[in-house]
PyMOL Python script that loads the backbone (N, CA, C, O; Angstrom):
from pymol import cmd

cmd.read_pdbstr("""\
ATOM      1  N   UNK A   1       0.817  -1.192   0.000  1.00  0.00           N
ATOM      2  CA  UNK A   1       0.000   0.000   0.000  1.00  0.00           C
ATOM      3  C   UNK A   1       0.866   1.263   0.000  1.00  0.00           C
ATOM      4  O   UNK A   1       0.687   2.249  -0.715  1.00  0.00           O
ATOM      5  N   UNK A   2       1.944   1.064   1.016  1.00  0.00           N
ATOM      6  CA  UNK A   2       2.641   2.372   0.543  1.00  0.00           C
ATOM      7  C   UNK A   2       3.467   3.027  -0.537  1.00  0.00           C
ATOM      8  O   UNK A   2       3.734   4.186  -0.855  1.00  0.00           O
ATOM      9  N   UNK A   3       3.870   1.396  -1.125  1.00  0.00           N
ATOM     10  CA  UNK A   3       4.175   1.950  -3.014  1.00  0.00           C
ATOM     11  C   UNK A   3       2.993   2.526  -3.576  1.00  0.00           C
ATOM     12  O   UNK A   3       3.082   3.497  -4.327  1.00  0.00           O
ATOM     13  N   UNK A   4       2.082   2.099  -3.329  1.00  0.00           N
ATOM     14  CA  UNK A   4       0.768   3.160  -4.354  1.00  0.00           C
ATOM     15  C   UNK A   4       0.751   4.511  -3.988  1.00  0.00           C
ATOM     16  O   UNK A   4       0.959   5.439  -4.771  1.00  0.00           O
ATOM     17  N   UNK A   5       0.424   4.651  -2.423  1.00  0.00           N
ATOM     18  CA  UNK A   5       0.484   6.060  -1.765  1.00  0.00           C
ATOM     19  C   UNK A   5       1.634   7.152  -2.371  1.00  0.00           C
ATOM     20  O   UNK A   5       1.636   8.377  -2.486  1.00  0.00           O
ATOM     21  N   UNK A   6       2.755   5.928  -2.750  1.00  0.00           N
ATOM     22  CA  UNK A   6       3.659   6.852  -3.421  1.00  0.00           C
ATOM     23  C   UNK A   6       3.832   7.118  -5.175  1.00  0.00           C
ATOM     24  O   UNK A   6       4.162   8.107  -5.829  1.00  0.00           O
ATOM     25  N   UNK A   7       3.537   6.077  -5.449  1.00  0.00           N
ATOM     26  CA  UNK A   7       2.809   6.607  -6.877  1.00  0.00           C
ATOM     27  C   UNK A   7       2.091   7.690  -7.002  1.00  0.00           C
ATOM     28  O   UNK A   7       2.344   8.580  -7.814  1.00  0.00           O
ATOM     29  N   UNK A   8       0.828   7.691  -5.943  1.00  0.00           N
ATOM     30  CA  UNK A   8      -0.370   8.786  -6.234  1.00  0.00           C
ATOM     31  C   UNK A   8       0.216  10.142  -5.587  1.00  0.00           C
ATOM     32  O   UNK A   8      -0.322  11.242  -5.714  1.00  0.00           O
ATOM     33  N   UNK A   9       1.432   9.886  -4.856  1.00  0.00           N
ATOM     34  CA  UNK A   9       1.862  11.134  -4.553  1.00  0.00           C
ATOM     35  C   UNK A   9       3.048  11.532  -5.674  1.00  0.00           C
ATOM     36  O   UNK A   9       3.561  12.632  -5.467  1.00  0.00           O
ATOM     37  N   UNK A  10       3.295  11.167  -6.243  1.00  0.00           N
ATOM     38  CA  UNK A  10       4.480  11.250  -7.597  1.00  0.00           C
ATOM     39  C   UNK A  10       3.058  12.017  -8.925  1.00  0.00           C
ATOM     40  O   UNK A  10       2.843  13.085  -9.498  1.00  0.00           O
ATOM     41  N   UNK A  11       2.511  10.795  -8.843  1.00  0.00           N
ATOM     42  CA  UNK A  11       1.634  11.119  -9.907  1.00  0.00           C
ATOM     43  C   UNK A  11       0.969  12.787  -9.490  1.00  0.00           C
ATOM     44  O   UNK A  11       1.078  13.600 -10.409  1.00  0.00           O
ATOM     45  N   UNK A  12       0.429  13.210  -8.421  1.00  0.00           N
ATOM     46  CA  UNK A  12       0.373  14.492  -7.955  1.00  0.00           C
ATOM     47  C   UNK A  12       1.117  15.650  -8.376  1.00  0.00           C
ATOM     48  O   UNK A  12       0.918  16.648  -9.068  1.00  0.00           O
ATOM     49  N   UNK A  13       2.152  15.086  -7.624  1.00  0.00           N
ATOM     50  CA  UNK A  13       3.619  15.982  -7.829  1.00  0.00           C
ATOM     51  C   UNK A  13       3.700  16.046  -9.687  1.00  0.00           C
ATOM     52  O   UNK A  13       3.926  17.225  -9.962  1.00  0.00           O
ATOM     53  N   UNK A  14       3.654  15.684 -10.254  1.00  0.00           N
ATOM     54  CA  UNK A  14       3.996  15.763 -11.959  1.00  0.00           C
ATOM     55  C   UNK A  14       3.014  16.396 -11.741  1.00  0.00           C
ATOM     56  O   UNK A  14       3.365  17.483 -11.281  1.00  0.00           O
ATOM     57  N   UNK A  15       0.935  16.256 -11.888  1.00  0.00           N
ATOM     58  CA  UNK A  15       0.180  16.873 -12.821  1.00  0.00           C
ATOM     59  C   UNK A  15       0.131  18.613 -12.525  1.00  0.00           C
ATOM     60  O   UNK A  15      -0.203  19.505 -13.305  1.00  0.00           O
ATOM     61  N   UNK A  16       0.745  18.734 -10.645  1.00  0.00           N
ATOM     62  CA  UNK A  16       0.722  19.794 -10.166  1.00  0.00           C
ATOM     63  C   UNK A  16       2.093  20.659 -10.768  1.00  0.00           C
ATOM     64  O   UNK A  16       2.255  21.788 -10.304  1.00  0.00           O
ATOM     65  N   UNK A  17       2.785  20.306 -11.484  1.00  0.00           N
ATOM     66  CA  UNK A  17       3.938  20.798 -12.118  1.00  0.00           C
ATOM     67  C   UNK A  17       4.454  20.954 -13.232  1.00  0.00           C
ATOM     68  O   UNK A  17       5.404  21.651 -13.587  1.00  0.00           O
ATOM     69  N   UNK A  18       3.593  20.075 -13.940  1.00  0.00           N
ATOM     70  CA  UNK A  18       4.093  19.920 -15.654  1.00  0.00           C
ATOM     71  C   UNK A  18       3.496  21.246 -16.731  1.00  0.00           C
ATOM     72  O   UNK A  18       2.369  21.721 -16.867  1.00  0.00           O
ATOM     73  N   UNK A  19       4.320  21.443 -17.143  1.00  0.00           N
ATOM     74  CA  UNK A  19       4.590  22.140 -18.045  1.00  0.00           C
ATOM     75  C   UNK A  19       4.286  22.084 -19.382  1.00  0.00           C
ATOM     76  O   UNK A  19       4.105  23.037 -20.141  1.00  0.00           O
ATOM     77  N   UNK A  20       4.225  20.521 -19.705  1.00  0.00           N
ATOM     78  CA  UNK A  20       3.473  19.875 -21.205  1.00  0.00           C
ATOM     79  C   UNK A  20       2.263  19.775 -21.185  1.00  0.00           C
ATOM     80  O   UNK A  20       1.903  18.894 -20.404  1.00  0.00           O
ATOM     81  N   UNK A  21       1.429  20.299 -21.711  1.00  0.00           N
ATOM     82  CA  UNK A  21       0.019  19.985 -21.486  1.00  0.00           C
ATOM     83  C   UNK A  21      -0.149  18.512 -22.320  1.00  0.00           C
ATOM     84  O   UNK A  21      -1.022  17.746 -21.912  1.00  0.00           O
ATOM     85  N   UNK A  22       0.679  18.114 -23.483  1.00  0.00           N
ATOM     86  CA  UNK A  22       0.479  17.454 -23.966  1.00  0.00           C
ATOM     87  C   UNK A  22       0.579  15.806 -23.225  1.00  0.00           C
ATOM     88  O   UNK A  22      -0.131  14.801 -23.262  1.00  0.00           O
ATOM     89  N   UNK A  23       2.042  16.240 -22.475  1.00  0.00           N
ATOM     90  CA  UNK A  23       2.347  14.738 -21.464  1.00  0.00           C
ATOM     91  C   UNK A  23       1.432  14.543 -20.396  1.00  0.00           C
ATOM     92  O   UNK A  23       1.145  13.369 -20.162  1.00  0.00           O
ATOM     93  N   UNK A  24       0.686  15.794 -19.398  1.00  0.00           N
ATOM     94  CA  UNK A  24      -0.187  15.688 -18.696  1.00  0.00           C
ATOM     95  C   UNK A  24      -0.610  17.328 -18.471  1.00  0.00           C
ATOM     96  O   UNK A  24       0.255  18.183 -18.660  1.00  0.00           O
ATOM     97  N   UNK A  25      -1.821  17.666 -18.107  1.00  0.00           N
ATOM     98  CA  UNK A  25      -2.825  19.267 -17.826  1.00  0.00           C
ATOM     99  C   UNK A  25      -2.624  19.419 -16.814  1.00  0.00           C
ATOM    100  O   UNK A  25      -3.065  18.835 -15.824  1.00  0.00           O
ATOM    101  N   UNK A  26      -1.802  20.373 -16.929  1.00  0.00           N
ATOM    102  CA  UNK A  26      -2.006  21.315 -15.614  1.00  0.00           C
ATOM    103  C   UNK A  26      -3.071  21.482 -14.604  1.00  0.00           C
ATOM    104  O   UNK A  26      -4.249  21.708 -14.880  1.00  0.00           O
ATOM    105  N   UNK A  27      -2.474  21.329 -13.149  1.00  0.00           N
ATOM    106  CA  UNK A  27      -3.476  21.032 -12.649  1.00  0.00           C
ATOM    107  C   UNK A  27      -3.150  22.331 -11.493  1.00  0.00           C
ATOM    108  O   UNK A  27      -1.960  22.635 -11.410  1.00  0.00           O
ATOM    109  N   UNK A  28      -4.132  23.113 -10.598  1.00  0.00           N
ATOM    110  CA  UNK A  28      -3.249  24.120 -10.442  1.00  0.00           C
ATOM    111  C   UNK A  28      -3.087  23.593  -8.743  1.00  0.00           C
ATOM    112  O   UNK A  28      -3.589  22.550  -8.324  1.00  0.00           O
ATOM    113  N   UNK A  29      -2.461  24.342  -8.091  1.00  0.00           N
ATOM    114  CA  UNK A  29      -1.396  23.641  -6.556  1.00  0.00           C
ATOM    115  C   UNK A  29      -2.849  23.643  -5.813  1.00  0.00           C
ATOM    116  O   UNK A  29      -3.130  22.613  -5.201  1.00  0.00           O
ATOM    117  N   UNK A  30      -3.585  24.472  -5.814  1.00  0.00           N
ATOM    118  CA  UNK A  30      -4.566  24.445  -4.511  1.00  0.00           C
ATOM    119  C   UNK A  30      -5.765  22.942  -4.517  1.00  0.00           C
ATOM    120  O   UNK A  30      -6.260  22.381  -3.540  1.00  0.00           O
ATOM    121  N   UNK A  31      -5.968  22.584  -6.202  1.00  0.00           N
ATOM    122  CA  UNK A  31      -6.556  21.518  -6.554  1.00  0.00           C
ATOM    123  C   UNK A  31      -5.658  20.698  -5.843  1.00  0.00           C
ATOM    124  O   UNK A  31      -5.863  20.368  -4.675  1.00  0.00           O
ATOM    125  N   UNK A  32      -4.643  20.345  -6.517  1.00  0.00           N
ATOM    126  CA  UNK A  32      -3.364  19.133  -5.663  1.00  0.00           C
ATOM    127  C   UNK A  32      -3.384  18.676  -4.474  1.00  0.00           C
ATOM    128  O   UNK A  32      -3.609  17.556  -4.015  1.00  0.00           O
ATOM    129  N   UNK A  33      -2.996  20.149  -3.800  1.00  0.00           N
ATOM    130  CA  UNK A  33      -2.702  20.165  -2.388  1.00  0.00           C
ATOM    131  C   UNK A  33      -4.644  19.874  -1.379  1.00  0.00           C
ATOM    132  O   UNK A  33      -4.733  19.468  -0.220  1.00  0.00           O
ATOM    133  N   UNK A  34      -5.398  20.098  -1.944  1.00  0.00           N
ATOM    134  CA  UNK A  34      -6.836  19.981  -1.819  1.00  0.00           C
ATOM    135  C   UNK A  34      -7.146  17.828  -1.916  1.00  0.00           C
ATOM    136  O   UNK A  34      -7.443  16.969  -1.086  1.00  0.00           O
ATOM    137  N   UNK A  35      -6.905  17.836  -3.114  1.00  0.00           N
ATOM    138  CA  UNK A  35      -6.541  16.210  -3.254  1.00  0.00           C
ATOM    139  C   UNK A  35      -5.679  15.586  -2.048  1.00  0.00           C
ATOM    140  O   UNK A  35      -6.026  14.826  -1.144  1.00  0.00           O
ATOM    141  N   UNK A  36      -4.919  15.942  -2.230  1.00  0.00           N
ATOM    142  CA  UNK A  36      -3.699  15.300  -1.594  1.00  0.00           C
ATOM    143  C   UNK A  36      -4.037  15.078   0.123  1.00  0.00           C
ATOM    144  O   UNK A  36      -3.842  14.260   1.022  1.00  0.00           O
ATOM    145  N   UNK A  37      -4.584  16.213  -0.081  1.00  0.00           N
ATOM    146  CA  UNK A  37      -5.383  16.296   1.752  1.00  0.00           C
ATOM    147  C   UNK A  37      -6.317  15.354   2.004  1.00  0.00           C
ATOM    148  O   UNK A  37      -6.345  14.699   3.046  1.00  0.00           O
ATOM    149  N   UNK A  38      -7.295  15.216   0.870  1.00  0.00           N
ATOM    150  CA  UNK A  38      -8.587  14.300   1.083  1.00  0.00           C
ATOM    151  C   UNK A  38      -8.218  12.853   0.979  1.00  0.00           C
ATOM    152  O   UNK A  38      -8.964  11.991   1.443  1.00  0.00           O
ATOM    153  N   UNK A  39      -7.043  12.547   0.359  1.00  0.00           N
ATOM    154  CA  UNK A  39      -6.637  11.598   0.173  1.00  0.00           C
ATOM    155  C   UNK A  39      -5.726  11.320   1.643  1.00  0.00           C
ATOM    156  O   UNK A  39      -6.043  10.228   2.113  1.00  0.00           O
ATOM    157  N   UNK A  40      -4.931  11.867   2.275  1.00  0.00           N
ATOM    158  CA  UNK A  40      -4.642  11.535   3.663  1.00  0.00           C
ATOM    159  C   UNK A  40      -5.414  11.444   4.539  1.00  0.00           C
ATOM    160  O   UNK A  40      -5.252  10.362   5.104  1.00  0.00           O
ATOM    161  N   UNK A  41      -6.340  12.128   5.051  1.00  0.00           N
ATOM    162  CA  UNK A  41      -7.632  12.258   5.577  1.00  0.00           C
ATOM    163  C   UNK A  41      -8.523  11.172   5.527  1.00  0.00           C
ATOM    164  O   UNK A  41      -9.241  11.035   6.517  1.00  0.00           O
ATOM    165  N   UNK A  42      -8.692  10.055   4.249  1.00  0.00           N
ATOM    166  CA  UNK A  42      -9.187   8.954   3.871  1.00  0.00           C
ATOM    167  C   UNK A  42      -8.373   7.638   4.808  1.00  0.00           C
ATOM    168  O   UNK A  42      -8.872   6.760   5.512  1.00  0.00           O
ATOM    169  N   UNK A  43      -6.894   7.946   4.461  1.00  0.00           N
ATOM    170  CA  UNK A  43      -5.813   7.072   4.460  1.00  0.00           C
ATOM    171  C   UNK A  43      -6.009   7.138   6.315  1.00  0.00           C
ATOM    172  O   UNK A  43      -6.481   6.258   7.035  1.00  0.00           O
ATOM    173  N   UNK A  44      -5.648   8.038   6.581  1.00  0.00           N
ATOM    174  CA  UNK A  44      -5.991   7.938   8.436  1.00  0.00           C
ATOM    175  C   UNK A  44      -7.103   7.410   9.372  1.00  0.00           C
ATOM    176  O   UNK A  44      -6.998   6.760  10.412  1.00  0.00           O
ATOM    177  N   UNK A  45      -8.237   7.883   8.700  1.00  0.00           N
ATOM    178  CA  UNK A  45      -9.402   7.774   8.876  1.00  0.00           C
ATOM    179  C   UNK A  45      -9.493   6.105   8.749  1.00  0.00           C
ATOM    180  O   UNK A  45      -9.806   5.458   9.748  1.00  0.00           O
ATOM    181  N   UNK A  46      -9.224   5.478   7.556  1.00  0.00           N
ATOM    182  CA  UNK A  46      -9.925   3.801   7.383  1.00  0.00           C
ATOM    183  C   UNK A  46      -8.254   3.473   8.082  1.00  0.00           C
ATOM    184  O   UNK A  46      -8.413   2.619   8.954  1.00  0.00           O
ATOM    185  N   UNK A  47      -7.169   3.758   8.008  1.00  0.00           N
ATOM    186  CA  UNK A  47      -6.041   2.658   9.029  1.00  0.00           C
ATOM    187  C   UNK A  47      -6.241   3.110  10.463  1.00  0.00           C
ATOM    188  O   UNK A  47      -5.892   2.150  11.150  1.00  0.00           O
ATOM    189  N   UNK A  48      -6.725   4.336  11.436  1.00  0.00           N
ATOM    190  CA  UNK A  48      -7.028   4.209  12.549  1.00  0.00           C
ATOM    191  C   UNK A  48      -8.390   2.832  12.726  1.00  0.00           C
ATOM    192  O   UNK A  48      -8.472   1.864  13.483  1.00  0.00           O
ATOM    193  N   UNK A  49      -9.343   3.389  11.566  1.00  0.00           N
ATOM    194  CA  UNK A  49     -10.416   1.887  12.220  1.00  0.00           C
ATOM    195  C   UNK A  49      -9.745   0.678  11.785  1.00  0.00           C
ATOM    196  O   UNK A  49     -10.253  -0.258  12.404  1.00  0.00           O
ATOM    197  N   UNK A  50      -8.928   0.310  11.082  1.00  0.00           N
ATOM    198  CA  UNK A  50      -8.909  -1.320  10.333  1.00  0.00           C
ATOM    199  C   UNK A  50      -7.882  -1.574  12.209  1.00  0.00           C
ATOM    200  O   UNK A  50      -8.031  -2.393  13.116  1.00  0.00           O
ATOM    201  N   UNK A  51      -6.950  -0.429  12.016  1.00  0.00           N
ATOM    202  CA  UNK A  51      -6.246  -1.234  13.727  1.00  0.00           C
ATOM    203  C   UNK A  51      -7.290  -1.323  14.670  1.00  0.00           C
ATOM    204  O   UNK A  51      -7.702  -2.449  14.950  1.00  0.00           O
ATOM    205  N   UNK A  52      -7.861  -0.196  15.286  1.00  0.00           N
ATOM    206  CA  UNK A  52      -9.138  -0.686  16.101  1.00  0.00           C
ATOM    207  C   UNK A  52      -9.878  -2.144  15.866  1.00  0.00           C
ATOM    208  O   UNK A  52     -10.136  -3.124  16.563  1.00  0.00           O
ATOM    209  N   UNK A  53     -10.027  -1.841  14.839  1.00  0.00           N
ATOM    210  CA  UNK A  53     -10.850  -3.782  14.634  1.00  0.00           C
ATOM    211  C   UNK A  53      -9.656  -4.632  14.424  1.00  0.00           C
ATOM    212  O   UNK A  53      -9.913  -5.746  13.967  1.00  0.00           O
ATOM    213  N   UNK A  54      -8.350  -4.353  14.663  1.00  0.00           N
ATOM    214  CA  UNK A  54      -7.821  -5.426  14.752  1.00  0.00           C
ATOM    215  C   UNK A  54      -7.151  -6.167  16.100  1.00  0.00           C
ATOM    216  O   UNK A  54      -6.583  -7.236  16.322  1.00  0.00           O
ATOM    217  N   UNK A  55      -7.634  -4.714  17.050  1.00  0.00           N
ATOM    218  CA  UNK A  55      -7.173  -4.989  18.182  1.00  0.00           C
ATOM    219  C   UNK A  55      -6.137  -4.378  18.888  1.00  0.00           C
ATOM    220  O   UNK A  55      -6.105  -4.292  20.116  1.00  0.00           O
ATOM    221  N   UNK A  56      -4.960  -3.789  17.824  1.00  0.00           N
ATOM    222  CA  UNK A  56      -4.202  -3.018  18.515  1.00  0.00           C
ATOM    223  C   UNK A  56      -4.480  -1.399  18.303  1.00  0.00           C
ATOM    224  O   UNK A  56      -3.670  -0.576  17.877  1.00  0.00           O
ATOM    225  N   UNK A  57      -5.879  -1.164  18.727  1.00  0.00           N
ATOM    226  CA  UNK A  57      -6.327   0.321  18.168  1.00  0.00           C
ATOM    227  C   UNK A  57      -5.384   1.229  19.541  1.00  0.00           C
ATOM    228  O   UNK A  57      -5.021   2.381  19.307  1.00  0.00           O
ATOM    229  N   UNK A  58      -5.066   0.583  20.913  1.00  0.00           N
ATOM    230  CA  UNK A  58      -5.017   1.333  21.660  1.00  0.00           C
ATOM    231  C   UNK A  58      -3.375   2.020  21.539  1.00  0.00           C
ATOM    232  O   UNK A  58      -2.960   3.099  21.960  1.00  0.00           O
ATOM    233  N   UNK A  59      -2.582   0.796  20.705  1.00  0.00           N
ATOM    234  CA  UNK A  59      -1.460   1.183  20.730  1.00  0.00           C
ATOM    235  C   UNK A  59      -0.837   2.000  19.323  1.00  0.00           C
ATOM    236  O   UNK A  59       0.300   2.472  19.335  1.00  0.00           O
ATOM    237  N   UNK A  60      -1.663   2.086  18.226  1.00  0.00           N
ATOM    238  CA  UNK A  60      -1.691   2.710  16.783  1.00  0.00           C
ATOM    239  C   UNK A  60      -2.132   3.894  16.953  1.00  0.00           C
ATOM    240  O   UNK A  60      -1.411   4.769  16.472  1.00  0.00           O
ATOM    241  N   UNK A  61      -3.210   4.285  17.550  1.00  0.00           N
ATOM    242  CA  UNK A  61      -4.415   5.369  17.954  1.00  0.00           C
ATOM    243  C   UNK A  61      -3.286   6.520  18.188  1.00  0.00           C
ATOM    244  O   UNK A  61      -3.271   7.297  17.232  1.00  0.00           O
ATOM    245  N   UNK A  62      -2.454   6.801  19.075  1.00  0.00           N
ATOM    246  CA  UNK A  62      -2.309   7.975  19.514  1.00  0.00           C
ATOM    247  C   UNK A  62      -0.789   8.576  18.444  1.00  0.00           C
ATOM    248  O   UNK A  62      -0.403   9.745  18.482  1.00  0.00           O
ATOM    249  N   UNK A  63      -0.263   7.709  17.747  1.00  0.00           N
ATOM    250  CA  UNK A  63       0.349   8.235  16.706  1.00  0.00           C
ATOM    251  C   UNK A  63      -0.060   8.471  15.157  1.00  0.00           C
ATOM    252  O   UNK A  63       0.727   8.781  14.262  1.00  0.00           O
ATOM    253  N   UNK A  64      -2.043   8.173  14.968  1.00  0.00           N
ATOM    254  CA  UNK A  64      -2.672   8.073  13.755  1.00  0.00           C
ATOM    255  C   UNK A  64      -2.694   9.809  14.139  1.00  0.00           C
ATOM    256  O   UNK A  64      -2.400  10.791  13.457  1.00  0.00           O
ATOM    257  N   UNK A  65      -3.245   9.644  15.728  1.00  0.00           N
ATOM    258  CA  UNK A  65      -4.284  11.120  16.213  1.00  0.00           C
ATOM    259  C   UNK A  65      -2.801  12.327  16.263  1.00  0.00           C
ATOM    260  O   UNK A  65      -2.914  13.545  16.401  1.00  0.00           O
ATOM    261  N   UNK A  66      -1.826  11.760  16.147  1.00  0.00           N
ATOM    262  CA  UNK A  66      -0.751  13.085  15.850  1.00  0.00           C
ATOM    263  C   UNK A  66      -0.530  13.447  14.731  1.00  0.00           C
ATOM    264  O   UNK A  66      -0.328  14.647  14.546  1.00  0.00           O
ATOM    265  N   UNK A  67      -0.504  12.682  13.815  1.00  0.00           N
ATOM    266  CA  UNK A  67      -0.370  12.552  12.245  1.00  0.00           C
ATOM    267  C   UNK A  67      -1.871  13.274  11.624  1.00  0.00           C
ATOM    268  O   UNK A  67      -1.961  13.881  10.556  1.00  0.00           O
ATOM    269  N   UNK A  68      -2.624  13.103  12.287  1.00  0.00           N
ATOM    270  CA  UNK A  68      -4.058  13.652  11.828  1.00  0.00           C
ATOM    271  C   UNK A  68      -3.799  15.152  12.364  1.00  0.00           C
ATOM    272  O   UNK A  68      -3.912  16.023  11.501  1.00  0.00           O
ATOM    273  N   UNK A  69      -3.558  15.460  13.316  1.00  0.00           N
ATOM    274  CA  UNK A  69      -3.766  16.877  13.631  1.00  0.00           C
ATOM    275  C   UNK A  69      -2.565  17.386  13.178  1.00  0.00           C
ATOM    276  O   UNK A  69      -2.567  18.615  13.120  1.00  0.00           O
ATOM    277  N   UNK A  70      -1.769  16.969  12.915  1.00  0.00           N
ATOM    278  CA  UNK A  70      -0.457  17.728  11.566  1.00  0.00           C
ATOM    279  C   UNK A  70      -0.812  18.324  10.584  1.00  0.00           C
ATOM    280  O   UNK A  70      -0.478  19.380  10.046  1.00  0.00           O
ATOM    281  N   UNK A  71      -1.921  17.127  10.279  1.00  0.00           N
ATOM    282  CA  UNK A  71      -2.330  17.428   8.593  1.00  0.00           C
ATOM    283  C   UNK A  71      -3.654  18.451   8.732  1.00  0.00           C
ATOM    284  O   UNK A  71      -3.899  19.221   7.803  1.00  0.00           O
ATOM    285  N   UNK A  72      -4.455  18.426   9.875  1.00  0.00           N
ATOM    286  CA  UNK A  72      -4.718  19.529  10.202  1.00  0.00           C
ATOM    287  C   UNK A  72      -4.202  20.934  10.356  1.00  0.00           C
ATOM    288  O   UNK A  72      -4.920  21.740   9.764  1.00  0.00           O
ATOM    289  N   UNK A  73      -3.376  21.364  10.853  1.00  0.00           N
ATOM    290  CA  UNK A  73      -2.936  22.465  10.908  1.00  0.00           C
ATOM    291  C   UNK A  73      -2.073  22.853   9.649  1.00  0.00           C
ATOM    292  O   UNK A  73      -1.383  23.867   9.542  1.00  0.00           O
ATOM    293  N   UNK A  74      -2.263  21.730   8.601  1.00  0.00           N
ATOM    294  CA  UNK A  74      -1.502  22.836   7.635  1.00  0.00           C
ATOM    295  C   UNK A  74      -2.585  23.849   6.843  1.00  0.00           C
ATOM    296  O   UNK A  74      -2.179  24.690   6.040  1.00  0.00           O
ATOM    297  N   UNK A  75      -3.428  23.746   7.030  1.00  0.00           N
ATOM    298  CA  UNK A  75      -4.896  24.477   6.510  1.00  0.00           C
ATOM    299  C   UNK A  75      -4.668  25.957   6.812  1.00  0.00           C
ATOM    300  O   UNK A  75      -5.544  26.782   6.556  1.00  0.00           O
TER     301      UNK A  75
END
""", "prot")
cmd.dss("prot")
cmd.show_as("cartoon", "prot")
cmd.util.cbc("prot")
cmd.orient("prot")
């Protein structure tokens, strides 16, 4: 999973930067960075519950809930 996460963050990084419209469209930073958020926000959200239901929610939980309010405050 985290090779994809890093694909879709590569793949980001290019559409938010390229210059060819032809190789990929411009996409402009606030769209990106807007994506990129909803897409962490997703990613935290379903791996805080999949550990909860797996049992070690108590010991995953309080470094999901620091990582979440990071990505909070960059707003």
């Amino acid at each position: 999973m985290l090779s994809q996460l890093k694909s879709v963050n590569d793949w980001l990084d290019k559409i938010g930067s390229s210059k060819d419209e032809v190789e990929a469209p411009r996409v402009s930073a606030e769209t990106v960075d807007r994506l990129r958020k909803k897409i962490y926000e997703y990613l935290l959200t379903h791996v805080e519950s999949a550990a909860a239901a797996l049992g070690s929610g108590s010991q995953s939980s309080p470094r999901v809930r620091a990582a979440e309010t990071k990505s909070k405050k960059v707003t």
